[in-house]
C-alpha positions, 0 to 999 in steps of 0.5 A: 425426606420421602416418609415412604420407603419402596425396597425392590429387587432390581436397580432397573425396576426401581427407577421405573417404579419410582417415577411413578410414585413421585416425592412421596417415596424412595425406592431403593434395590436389595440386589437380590438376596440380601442373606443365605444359609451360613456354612458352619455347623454340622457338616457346613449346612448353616442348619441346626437339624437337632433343633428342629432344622432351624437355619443360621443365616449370614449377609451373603458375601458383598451385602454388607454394604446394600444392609447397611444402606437399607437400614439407613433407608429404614430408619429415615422412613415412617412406612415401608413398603417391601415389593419383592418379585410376585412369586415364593422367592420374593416373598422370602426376600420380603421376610429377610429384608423385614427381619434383617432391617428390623422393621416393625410389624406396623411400619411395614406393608407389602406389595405385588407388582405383577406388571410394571405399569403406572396404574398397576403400581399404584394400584398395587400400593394402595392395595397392600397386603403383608408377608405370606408366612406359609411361603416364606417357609415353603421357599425355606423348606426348599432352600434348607433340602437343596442345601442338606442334598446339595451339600452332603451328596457332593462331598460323598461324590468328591471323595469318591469319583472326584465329580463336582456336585450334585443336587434334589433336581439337577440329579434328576435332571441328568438321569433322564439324559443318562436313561435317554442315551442308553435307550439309544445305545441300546436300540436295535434298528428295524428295517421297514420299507415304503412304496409310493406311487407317483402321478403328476400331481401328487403322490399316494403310499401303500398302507394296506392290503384288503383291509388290514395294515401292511408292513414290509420287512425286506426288499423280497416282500417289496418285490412280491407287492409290486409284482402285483401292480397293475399300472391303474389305480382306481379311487375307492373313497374321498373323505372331505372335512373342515377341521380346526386348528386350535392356538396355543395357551398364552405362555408359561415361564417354561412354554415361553422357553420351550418356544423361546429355544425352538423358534428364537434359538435362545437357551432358557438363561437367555430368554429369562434375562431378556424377559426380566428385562422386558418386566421390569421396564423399558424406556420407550421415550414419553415414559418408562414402563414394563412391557409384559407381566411377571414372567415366573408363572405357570398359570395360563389365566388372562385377566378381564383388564387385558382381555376385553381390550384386547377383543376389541383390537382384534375386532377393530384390526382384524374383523369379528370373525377373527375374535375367538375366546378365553381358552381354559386348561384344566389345572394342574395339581401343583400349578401356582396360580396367583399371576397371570400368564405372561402378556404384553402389558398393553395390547396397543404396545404393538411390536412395530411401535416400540421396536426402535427401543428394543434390542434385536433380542428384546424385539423378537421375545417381546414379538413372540409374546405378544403375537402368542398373547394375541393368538389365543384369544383368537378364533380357530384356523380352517382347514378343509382337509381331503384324503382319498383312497386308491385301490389296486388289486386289494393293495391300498394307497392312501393320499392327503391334501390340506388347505387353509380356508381360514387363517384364524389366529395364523393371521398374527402367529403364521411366522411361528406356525407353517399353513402350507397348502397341499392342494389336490387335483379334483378326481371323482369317485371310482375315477381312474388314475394310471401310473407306472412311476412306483418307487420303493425305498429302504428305512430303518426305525429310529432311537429316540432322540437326544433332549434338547434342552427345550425338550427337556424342560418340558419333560422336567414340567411334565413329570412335575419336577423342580419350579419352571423359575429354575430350569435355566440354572438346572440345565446351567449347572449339568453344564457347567459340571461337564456332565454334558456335552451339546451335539447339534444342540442335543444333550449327551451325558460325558463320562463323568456324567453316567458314572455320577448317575450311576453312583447315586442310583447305586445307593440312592435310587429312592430318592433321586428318581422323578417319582420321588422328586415329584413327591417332594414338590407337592409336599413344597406346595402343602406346606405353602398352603398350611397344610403340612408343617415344614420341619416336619417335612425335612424330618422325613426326609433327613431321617430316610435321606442320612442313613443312606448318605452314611452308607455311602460314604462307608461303601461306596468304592474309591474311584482310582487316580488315572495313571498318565504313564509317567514317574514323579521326579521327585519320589518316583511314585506314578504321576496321576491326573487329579480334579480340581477346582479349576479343571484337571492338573497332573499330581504325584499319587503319593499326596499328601506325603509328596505334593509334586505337582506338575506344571503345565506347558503353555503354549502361546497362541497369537491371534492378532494384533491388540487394537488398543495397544502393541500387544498380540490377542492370545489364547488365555484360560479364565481361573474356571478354565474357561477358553478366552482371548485377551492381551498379552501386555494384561494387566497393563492392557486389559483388553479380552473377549470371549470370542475369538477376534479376527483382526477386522473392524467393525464398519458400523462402531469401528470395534474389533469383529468376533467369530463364534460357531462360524458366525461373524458379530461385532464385540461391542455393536449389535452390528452381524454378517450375514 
């Protein structure tokens, strides 16, 4: 019987962490959470607010059994050693195992594993600490307005407009993609146009007239420059320098899916779920070990354990000249900085090496951090850039060449950043160049752009809103919600969308706003520093927030049922389409005193052949009503994908051959056409 009790989260970290530890310790997951907010009390929050907010938890639904074998754990164990994820989540998960087991101060230790590494895990077990009281009420604090906003604000939007939910940040979230689209469609575009003359070489653009800048309205005030240009073009000035191009930061959680998104194509809940798996271990053969440190950080701090070897491989492999620095950003205010950046664990675990115990995805996240890692302890890129001015007759024509002198980092991150060289000829001062080849074109400025959704995670972290930890769930939930849409991977907001933004700025402008948001984000982070007292922060807020939400309720106007044209048959009152919790349904308008609901016409749409039994794949619709293929012979037959098949074996695994987006994959294997 182990005296030594370790509980993590994860099934597949306490594998690993066990090896480690040997006979001496057991270690067993709390899968996550193991209690929640109940939702019984006022206005189902679980949250006793006339008595000082305090919070009624329950197990959370399917825990009972995970509870009632960590307490036989618990029991059996002389020590317990509660290592949760590094972060405020996971030091509340650390406090609700403790009390929820009901173990005793002295029998109780926790830890912090940053990395998943043998040396870092006994480390970090001979080093214990306890549970950080001001975080745990920090994530508390949190939990308790997510659930108050959560809750009461979508109840209110329900009843009213029939829109699903809203949220403290998701609310925000989506604002800035309503206020993003009407910029756009209220944008006037402005018409300007270029002139560009055109040598064998290369080609130079009007800029200036004498000595100011020019700008071109029309084809009339383009006709009147060219008319006044001579086919020679004298060089009035060459400016010659050597700049440096800096490397980026090593990555924080939200950088890591902002480039993650634009270099990789994987949306955030994808690159934090290859990166957890990354963490928490990978079999790589000889051993079971975590590849890169806690990837829920927002601090660009490297410690001296990985940048000293580090140096010393991009000395050996590279030369000397290619070493470069620990790069310092000033910190931000509500930046976290208990752990480091997110890094490989080890700067020997080279990509190439452990490539054959990765998945395709694994591989290119774990490149992409260990290249970025790398990079930034390098030394600067060179570049030597020339720019030379033309005259013709006082118009200005300005051109520009770069070339790479020295790669620098781009040695190790030239995939994820283009070097181009733009060479020019060599040309001498007050040399003089002739051409006739001039080309005038027509633009008009543009609105800005739609948020993808690396762009607006990294808005969301500009303006300070939300944790970078929970940017995939935000950008999961106005999905999921249909309060929007993706076109050509760029945010639009539906029509529920701008009406649910619209509604909540019409009685709650105050509050949900990014100021606001931001505010209430620094008071989180003071009352994790014991600085502020955390039911008093949710007194200030429930106090301005519940006025408003009664008001709401009292004058906000009812969104009228949609009519479909036709009359029920059952008491001839107007059939009407409703919301409900698996999509839209058409219903008598006359509920509850008539209940006619009308059932919907399936139509059967074949597929293909099942390849498990004489059935035929159709088109099928989960209970959410999401869109899938599965066997007409289910239950008996359970075979189902969420892409659609295309009657065609996979050569490589024999399983049946999917196609989403017009790209052609394998339902079971790794295994793409091209």
């Amino acid at each position: 019987m182990a005296k030594n009790l370790v509980i993590v989260e994860s099934p597949s970290k306490s594998k690993t962490i066990e090896k480690y530890l040997g006979n001496d310790y057991k270690v067993v997951s709390s899968k996550g959470h193991i209690r929640d907010l109940a939702t019984t009390g006022q206005f189902g929050l679980g949250v006793d607010i006339d008595n000082g907010f305090k919070p009624n938890y329950v197990p959370i639904k399917g825990k009972s059994s995970v509870i009632k074998a960590l307490k036989k754990d618990v029991k059996d164990s002389d020590m317990i050693y509660l290592a949760s994820d590094p972060d405020r989540e996971g030091e509340a998960i650390a406090w609700h195992l403790k009390d929820t087991l009901g173990i005793k101060d002295k029998n109780y230790k926790r830890v912090l594993f940053n990395e998943i590494t043998k040396d870092k895990v006994l480390k970090a077990i001979n080093e214990p600490t306890v549970i950080d009281g001001n975080l745990v009420k920090s994530q508390e604090t949190r939990r308790i307005l997510d659930r108050i906003i959560g809750f009461r604000l979508s109840k209110l939007l329900q009843s009213k407009i029939g829109a699903k939910s809203a949220g403290r940040v998701q609310s925000v979230a989506l604002k800035l993609i309503v206020d993003r689209e009407r910029e756009i469609e209220a944008f006037i575009p402005e018409e300007y146009w270029k002139i560009i003359a055109i040598f064998p070489e290369y080609e130079a653009e009007l800029f200036k007239y004498k000595d100011d800048d020019i700008e071109l309205h029309n084809e009339k005030e383009v006709d009147y420059v060219l008319e006044r240009l001579s086919p020679e073009y004298t060089v009035e000035s060459i400016e010659k320098k050597e700049k440096a191009r800096k490397s980026k930061f090593p990555f924080i959680t939200s950088t890591l899916q902002q480039e993650a998104s634009t270099k990789l194509g994987f949306p955030a809940r994808k690159t934090m779920s290859i990166a957890q798996k990354l963490y928490e271990g990978i079999d790589l053969g000889d051993e079971t070990v975590g590849l890169i440190t806690y990837m829920r950080t927002d601090s660009i701090r490297l410690s001296d354990d990985f940048v000293k070897p580090a140096m010393k491989y991009i000395e050996e492999n590279y030369g000397k000249k290619y070493v470069g620095y620990v790069k310092q950003a000033k910190k931000k205010d509500n930046v976290q900085d208990a752990h480091e950046a997110i890094r490989p664990t080890s700067v020997l675990r080279e990509p190439t090496k452990v490539k054959q115990y990765l998945s395709n995805d694994e591989f290119k996240l774990y490149s992409l951090i260990y290249k970025r890692t790398l990079a930034s302890l390098m030394s600067d890129a060179v570049v030597n850039q020339t720019t030379i001015i033309f005259d013709n007759n006082d118009y200005k024509f300005k051109t520009t060449g770069s070339v790479l002198i020295f790669d620098g980092y781009l040695k190790v991150y030239k995939d994820y950043e283009s070097s181009e060289d733009k060479i020019l000829p060599e040309i001498g001062d007050n040399e003089v160049c002739s051409t006739t080849n001039v080309e005038k074109s027509q633009h008009f400025t543009q609105p800005p752009a739609r948020y993808t959704e690396a762009k607006l995670i990294k808005e969301l972290e500009e303006l300070g809103i939300g944790r970078p930890s929970t940017y995939a769930t935000i950008i999961d939930t106005i999905k999921s919600r249909d309060y929007v849409t993706l076109e050509e991977k760029k945010f639009k907001p539906t029509k529920m969308g701008i009406e649910t933004t619209d509604k909540l700025q019409e009685f709650f402008s105050d509050l949900i706003n990014t100021d606001y948001t931001r505010d209430m984000e620094d008071d989180l982070d003071s009352v994790a520093d014991g600085k502020l007292v955390w039911n008093e922060v949710l007194r200030k807020f429930y106090d301005l927030f519940e006025p408003r939400v009664k008001n709401a309720f009292s004058d906000m106007e009812k969104k009228a049922a949609e009519e479909t044209g036709e009359k029920c048959p059952e008491c001839g009152n107007p059939l009407v389409i409703r919301n409900g919790k698996y999509g839209e349904f058409v219903a008598c308008s006359n509920y509850p005193n008539c209940k006619y609901i009308k059932k919907e016409e399936v139509k059967v749409v074949e597929i293909c052949d099942c390849p498990n039994c004489d059935g035929k794949i159709i088109e099928r619709k989960s209970r959410k009503g999401k869109l899938f293929y599965g066997c007409n012979h289910y239950p008996k037959c359970k075979t189902a994908y969420w892409d659609k098949p295309i009657n065609k074996k996979c050569p490589e695994c024999g399983e049946m051959l999917t196609e989403k987006n017009g790209k052609i994959k394998c339902s079971s294997c790794e295994y793409k056409e091209d």
